[in-house]
DSSP file (Angstrom, degrees, kcal/mol; ACC not computed):
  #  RESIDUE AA STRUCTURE BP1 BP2  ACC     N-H-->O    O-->H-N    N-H-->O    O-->H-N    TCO  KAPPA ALPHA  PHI   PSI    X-CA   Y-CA   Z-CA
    1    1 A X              0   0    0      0, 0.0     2,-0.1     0, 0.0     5,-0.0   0.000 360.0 360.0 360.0 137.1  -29.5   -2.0  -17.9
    2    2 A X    >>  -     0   0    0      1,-0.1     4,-0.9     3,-0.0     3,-0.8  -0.607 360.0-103.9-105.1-173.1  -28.2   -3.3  -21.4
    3    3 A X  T 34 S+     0   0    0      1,-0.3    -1,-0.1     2,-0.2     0, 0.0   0.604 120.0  59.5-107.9  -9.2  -25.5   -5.9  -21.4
    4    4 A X  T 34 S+     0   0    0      1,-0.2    -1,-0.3     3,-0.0    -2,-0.0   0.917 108.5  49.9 -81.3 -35.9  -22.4   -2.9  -22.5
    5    5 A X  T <4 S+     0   0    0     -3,-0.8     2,-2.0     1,-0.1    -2,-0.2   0.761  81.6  98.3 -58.4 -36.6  -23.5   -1.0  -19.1
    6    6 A X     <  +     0   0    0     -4,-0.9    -1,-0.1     4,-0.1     2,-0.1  -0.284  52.0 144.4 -41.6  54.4  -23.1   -4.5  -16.9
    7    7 A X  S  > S-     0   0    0     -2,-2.0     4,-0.8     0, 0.0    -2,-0.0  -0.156  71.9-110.9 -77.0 178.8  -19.3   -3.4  -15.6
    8    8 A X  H  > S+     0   0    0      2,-0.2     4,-1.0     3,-0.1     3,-0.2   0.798 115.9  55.4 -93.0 -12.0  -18.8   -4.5  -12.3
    9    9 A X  H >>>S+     0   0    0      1,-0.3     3,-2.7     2,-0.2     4,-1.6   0.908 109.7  46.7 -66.5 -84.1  -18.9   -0.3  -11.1
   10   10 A X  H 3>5S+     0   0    0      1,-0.2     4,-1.1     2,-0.2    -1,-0.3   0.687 114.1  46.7 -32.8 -29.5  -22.1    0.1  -12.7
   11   11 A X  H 3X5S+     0   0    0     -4,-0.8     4,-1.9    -3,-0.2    -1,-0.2   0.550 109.8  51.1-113.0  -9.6  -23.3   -3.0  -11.1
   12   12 A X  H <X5S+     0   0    0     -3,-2.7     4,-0.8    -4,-1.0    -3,-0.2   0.957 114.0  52.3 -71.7 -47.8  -21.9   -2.1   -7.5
   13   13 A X  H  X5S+     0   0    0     -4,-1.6     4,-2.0     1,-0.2    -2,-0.2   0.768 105.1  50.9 -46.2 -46.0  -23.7    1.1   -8.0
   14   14 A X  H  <<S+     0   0    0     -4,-1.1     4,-0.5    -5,-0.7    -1,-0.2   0.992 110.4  43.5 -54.9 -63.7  -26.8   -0.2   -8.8
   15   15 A X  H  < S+     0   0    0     -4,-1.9    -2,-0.2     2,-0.2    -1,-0.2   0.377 114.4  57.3 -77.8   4.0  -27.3   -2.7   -5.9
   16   16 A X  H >X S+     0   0    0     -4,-0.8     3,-3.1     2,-0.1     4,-0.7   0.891 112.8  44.2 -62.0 -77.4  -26.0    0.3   -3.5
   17   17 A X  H 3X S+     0   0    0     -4,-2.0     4,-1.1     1,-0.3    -2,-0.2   0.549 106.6  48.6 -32.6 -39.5  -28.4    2.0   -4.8
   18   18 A X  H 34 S+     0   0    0     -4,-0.5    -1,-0.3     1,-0.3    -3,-0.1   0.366 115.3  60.0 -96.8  10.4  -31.4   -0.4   -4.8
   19   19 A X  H <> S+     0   0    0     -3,-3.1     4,-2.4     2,-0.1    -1,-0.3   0.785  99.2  50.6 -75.0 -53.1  -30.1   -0.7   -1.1
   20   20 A X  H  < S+     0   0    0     -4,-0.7     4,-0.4     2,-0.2    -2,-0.2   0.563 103.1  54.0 -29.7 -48.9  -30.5    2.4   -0.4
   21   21 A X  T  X S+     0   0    0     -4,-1.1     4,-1.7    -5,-0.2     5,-0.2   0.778 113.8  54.5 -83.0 -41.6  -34.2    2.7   -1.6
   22   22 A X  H  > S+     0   0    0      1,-0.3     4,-2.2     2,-0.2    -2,-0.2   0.888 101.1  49.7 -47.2 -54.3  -34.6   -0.3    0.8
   23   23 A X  H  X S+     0   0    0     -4,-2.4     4,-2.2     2,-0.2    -1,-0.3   0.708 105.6  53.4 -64.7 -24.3  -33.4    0.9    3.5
   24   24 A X  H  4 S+     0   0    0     -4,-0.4    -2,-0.2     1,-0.1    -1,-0.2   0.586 114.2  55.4 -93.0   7.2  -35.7    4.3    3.3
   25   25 A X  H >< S+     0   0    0     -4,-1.7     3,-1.3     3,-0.1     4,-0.3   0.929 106.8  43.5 -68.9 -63.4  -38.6    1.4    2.9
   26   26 A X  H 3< S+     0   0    0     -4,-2.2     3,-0.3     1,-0.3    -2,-0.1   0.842 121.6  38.8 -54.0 -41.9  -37.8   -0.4    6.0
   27   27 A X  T 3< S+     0   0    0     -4,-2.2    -1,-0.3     1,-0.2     3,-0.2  -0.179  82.3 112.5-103.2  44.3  -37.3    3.3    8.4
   28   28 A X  S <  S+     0   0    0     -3,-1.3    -1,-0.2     1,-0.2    -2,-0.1   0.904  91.0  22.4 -80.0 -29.9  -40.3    4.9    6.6
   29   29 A X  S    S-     0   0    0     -3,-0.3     2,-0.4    -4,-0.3    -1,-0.2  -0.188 130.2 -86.2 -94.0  30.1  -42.2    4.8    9.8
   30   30 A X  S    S-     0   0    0     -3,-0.2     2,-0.6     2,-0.1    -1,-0.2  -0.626  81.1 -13.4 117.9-146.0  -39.4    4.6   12.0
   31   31 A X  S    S-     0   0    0     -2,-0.4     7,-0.1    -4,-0.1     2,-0.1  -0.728  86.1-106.9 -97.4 129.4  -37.2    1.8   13.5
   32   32 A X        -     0   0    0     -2,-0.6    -1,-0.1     5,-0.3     6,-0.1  -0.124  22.5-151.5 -88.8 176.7  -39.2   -1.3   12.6
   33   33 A X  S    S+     0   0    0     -2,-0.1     2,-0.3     4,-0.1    -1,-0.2   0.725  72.0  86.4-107.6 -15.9  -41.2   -3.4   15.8
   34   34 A X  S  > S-     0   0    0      1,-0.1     4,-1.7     0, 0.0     3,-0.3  -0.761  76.9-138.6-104.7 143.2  -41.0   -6.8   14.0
   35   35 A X  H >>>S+     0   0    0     -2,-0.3     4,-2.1     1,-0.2     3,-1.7   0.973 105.1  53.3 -61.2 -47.9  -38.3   -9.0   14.3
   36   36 A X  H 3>5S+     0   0    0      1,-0.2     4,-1.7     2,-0.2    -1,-0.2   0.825 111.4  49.8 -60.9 -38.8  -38.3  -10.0   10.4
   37   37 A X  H 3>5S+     0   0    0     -3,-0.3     4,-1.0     2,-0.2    -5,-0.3   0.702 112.1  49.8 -47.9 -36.7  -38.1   -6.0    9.5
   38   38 A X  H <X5S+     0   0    0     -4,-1.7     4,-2.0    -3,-1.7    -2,-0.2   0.793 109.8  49.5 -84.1 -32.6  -35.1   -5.7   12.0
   39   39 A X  H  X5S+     0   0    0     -4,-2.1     4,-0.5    -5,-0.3    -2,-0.2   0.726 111.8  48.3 -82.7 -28.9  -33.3   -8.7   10.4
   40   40 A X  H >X<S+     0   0    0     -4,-1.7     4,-6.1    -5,-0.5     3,-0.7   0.996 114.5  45.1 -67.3 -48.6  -33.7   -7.2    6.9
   41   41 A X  H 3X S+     0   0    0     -4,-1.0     4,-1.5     2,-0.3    -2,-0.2   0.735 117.0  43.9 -73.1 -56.1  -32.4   -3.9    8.2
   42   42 A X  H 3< S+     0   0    0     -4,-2.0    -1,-0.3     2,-0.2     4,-0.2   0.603 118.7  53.4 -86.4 -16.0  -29.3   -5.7   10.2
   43   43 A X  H XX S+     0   0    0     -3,-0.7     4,-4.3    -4,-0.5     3,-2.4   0.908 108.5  40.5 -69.4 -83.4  -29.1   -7.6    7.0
   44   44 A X  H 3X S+     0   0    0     -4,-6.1     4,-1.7     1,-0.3    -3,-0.2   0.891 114.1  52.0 -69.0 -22.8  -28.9   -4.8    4.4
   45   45 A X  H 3X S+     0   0    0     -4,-1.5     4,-1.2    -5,-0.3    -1,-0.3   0.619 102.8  53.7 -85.6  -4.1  -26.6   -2.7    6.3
   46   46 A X  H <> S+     0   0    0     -3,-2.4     4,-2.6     2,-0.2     5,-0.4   0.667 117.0  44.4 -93.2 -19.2  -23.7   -5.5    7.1
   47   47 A X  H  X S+     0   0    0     -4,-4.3     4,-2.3     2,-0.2     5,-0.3   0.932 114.1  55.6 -82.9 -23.8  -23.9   -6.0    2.9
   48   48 A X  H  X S+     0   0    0     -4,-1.7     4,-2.0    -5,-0.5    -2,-0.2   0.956 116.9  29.8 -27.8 -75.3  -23.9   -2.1    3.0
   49   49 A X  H  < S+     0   0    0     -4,-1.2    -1,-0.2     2,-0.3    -2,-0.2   0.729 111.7  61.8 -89.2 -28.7  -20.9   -1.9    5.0
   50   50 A X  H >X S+     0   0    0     -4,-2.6     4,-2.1     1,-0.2     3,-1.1   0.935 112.9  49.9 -65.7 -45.2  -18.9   -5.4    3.6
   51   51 A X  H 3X S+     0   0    0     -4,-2.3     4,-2.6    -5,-0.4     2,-1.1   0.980 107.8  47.1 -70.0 -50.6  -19.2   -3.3    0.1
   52   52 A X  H 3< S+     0   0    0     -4,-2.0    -1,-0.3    -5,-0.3    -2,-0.1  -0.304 111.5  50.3 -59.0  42.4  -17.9   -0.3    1.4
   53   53 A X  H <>>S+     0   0    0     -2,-1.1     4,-1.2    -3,-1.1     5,-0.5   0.170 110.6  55.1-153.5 -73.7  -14.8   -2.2    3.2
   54   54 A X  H >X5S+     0   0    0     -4,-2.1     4,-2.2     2,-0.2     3,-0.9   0.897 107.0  44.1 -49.4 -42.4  -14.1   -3.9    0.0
   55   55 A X  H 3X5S+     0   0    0     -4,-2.6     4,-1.3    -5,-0.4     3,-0.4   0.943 113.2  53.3 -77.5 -60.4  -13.9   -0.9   -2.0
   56   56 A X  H 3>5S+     0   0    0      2,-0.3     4,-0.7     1,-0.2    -1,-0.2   0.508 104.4  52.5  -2.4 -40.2  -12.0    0.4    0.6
   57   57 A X  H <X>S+     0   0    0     -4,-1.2     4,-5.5    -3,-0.9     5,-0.5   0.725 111.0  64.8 -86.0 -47.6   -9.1   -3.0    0.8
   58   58 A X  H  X<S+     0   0    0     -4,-2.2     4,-2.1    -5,-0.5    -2,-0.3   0.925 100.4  33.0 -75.1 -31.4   -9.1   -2.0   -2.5
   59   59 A X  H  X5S+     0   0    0     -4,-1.3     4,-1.6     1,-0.2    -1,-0.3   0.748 113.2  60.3 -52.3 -30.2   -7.8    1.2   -2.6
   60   60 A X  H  X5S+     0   0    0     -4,-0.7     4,-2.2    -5,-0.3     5,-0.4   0.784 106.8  48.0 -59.4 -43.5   -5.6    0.5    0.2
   61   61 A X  H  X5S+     0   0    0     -4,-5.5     4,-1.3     2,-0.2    -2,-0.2   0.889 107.4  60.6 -83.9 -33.0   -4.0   -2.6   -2.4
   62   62 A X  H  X<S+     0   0    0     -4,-2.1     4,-2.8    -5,-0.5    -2,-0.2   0.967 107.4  44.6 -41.4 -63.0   -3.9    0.4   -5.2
   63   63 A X  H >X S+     0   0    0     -4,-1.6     3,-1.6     2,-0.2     4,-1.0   0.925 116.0  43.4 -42.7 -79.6   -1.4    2.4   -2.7
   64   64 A X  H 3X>S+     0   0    0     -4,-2.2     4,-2.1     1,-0.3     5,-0.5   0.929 109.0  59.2 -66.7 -51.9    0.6   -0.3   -1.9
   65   65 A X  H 3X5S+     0   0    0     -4,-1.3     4,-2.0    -5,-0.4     3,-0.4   0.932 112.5  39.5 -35.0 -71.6    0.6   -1.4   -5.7
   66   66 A X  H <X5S+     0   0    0     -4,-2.8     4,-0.8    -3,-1.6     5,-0.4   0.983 110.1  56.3 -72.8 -51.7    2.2    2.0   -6.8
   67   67 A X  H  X5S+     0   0    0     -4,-1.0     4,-2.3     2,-0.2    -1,-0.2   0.811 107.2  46.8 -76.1 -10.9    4.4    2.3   -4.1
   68   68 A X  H  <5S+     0   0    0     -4,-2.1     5,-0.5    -3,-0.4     4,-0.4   0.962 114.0  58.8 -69.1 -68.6    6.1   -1.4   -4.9
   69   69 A X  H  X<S+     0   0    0     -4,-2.0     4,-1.1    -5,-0.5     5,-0.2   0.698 106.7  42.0  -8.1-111.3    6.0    0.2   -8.5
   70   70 A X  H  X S+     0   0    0     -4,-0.8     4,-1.3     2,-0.2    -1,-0.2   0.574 117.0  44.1 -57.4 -25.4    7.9    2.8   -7.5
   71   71 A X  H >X S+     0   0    0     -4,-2.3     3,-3.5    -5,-0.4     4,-0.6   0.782 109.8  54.2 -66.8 -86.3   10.6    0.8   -5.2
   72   72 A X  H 34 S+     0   0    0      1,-0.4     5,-0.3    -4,-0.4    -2,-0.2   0.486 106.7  56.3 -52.4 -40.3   11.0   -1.9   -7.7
   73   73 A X  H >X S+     0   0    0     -4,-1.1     3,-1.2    -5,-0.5     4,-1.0   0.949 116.6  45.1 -56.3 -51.3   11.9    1.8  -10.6
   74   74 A X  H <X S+     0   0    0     -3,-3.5     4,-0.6    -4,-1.3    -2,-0.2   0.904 108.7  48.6 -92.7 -45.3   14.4    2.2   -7.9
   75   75 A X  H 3< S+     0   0    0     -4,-0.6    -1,-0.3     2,-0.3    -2,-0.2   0.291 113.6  49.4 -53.5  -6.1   15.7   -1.3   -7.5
   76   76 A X  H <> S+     0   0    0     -3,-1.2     4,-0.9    -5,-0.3     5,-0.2   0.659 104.5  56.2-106.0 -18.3   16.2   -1.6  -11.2
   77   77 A X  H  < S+     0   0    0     -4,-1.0    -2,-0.3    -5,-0.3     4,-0.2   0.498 111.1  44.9-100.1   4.6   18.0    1.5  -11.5
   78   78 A X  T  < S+     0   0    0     -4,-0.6     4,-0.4     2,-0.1    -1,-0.3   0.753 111.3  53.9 -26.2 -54.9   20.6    0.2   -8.8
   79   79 A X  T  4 S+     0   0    0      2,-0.3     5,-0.5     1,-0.2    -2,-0.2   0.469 108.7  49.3 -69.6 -32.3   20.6   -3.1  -10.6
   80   80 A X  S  < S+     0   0    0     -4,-0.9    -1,-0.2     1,-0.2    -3,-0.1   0.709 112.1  47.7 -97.4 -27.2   21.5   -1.1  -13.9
   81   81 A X  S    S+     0   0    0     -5,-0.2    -2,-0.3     1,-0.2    -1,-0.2   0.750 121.0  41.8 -90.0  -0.1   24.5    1.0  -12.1
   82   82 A X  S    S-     0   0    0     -4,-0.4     4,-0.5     8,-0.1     3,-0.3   0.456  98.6-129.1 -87.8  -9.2   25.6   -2.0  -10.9
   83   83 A X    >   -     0   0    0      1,-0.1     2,-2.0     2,-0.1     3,-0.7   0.691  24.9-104.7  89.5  96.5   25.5   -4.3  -12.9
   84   84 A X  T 3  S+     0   0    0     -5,-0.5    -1,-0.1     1,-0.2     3,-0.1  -0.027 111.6  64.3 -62.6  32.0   23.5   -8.2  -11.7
   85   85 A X  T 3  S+     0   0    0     -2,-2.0     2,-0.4    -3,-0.3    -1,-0.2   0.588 116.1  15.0-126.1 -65.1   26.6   -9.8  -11.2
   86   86 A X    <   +     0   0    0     -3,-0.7     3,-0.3    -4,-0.5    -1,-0.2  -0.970  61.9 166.9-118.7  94.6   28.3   -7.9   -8.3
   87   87 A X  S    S+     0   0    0     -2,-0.4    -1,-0.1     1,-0.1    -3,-0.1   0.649  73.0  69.8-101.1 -22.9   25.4   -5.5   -6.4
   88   88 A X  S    S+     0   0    0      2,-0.1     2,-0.5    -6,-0.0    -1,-0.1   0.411  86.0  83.7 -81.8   6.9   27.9   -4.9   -3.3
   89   89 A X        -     0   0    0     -3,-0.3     2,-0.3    -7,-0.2    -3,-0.1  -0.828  67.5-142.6-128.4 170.2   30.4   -2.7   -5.3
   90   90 A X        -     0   0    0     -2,-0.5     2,-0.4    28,-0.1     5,-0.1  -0.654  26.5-103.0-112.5 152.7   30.3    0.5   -5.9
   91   91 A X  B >   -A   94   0A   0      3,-0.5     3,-3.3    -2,-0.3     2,-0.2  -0.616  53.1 -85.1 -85.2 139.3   31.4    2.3   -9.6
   92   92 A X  T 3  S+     0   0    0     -2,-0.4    -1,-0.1     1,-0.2     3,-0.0   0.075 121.3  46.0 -24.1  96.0   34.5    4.0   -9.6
   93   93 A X  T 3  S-     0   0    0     -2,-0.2     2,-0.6    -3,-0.0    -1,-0.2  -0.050 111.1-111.7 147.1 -41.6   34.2    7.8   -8.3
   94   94 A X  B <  S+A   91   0A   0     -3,-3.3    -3,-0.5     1,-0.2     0, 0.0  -0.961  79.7  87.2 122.0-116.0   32.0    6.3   -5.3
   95   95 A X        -     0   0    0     -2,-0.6     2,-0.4     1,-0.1    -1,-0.2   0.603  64.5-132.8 -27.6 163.1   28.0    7.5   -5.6
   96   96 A X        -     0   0    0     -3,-0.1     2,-0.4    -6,-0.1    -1,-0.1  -0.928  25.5-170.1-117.8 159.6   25.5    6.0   -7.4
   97   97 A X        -     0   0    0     -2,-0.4     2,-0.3   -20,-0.1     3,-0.1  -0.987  14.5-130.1-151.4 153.4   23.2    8.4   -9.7
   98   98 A X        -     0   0    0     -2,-0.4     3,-0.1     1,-0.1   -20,-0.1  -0.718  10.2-139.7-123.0 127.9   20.1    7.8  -11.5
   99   99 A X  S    S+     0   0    0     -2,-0.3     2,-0.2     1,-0.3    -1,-0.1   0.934  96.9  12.8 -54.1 -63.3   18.8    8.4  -15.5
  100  100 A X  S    S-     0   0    0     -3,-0.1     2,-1.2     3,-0.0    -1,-0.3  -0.909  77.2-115.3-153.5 132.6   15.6    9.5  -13.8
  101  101 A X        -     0   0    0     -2,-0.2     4,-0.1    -3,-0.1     5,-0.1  -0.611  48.4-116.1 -82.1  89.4   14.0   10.3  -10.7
  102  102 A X    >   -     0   0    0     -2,-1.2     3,-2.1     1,-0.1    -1,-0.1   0.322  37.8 -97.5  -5.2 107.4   11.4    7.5  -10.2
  103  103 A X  T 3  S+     0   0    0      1,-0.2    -1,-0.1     2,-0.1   -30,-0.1  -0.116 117.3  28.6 -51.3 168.0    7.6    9.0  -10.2
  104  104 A X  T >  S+     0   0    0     -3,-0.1     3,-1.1     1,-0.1     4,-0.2   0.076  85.5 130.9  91.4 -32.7    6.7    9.5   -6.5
  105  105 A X  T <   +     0   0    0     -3,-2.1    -2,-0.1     1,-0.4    -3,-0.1   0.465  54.2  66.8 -71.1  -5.3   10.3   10.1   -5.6
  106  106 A X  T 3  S+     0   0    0      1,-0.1    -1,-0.4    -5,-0.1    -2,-0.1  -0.013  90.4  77.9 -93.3  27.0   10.0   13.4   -3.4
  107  107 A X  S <  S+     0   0    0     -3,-1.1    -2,-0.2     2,-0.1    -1,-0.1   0.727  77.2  86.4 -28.9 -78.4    8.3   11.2   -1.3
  108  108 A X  S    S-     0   0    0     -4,-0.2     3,-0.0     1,-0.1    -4,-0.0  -0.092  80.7-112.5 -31.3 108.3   11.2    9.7    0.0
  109  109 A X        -     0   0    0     -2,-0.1    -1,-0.1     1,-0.0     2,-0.1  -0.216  31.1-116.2 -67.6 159.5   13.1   10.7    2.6
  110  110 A X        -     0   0    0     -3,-0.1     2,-0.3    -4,-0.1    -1,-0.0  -0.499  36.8-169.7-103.8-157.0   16.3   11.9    2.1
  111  111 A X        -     0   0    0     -2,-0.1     2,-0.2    -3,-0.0    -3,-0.0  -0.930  21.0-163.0-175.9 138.9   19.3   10.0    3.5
  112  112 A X        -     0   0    0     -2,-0.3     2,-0.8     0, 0.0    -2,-0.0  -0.963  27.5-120.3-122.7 154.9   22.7   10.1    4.2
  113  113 A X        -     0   0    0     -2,-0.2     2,-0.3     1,-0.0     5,-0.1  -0.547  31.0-127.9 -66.6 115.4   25.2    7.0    5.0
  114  114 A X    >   -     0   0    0     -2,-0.8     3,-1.1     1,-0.1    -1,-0.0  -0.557  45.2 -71.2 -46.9 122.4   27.2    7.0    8.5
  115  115 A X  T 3  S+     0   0    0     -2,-0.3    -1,-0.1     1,-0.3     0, 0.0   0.511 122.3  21.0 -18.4 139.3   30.3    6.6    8.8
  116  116 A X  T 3  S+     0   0    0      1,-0.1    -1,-0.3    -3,-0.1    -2,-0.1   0.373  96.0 101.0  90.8 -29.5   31.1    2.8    8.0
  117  117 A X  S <  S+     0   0    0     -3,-1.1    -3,-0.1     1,-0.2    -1,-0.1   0.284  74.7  44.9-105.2  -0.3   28.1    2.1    6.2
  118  118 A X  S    S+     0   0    0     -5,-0.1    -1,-0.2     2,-0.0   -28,-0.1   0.327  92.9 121.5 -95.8 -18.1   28.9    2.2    2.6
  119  119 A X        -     0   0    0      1,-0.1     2,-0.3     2,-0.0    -4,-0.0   0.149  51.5-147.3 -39.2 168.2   32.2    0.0    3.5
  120  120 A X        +     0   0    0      2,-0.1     2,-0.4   -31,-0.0    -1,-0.1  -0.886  50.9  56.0-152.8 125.9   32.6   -3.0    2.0
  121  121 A X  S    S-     0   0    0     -2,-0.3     2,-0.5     2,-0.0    -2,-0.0  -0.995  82.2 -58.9 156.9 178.5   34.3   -5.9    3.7
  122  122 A X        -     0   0    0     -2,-0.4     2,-0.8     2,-0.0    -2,-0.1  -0.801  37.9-143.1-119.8 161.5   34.0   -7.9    6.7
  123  123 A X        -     0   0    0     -2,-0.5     2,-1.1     2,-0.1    -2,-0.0  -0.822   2.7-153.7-111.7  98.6   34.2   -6.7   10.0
  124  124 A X        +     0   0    0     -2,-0.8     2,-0.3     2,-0.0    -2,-0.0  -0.659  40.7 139.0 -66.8  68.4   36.1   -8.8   13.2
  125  125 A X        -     0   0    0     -2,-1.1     2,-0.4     4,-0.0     3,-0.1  -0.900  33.9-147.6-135.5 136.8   34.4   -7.6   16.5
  126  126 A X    >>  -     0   0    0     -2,-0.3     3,-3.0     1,-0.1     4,-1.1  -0.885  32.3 -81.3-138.2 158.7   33.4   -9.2   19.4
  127  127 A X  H >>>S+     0   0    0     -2,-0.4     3,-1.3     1,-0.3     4,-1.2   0.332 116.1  42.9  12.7-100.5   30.8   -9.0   22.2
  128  128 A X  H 3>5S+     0   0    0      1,-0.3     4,-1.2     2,-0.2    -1,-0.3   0.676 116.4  41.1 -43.5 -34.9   32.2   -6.4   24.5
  129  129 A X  H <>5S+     0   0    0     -3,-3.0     4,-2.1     2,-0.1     5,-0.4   0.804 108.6  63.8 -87.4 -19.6   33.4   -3.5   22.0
  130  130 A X  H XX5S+     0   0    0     -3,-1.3     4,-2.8    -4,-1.1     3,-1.4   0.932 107.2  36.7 -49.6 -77.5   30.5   -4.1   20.2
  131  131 A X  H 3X5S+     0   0    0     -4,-1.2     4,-1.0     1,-0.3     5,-0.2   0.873 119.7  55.3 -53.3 -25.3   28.0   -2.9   23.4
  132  132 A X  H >X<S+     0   0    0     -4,-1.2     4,-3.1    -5,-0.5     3,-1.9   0.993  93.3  60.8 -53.0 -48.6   30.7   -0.3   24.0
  133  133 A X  H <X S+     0   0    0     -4,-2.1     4,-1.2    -3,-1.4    -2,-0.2   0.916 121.9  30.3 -66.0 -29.2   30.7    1.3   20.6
  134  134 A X  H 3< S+     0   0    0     -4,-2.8    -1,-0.3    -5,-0.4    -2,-0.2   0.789 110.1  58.7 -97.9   7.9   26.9    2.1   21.6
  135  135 A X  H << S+     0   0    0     -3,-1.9    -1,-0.2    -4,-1.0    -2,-0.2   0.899 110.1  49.6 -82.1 -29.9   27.2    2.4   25.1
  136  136 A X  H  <        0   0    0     -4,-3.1    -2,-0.2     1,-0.2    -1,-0.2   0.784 360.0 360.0 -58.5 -28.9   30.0    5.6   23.9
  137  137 A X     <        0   0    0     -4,-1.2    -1,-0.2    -5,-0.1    -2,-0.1   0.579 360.0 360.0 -90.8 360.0   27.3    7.2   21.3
């Protein structure tokens, strides 16, 4: 391999590969009868499988990576109707609407507020109508 080919894909690929060739050395007559043949074998297949994991983590940290992306596009475009000062009030008219629909954003489920839950204010209640209001729903 010359030194513009070294990437770390190409180089994962390679030593799968030269794993690979190993392994159909080791089972070319079968499962092998000496312990040192069985400890290469238990050997090359846990770095077998630690490489495949890892690429694995990593795709897994790709998802999560875009979908923080895409909250954080939704979290700015709050941030922009509201203004960084004051995040609890709402612009005149009530709703909030958005330049652009975030990529990903039919994802999302959609949602409406419940009664109460866009308020803004403080609320005086204590113990016992509290466990009513849910013992009533």
């Amino acid at each position: 391999m010359s030194d513009d080919l070294l990437t770390d894909d190409n180089i994962l690929r390679f030593t799968q590969g030269q794993r690979k060739k190993l392994e159909a050395h080791l089972l070319e007559k079968g499962w092998p009868q000496d312990a040192e043949g069985q400890i290469q074998l238990m050997s090359l297949w846990n770095d077998m499988d630690r490489q495949a994991l890892g690429n694995k983590r990593i795709g897994a940290a790709e998802k999560l990576a875009g979908a923080d992306r895409m909250v954080a596009t939704v979290i700015a475009d709050v941030i922009k109707q509201f203004g960084s000062n004051l995040p609890y009030t709402r612009p005149e008219g009530g709703g909030l609407t958005f330049d652009h629909a975030p990529e990903g954003a039919e994802k999302l489920p959609r949602v409406s507020p419940v009664p109460g839950e866009m308020d803004i204010g403080l609320e005086s209640q204590n113990f016992e109508n509290f466990v009513k209001k849910f013992e009533d729903e």
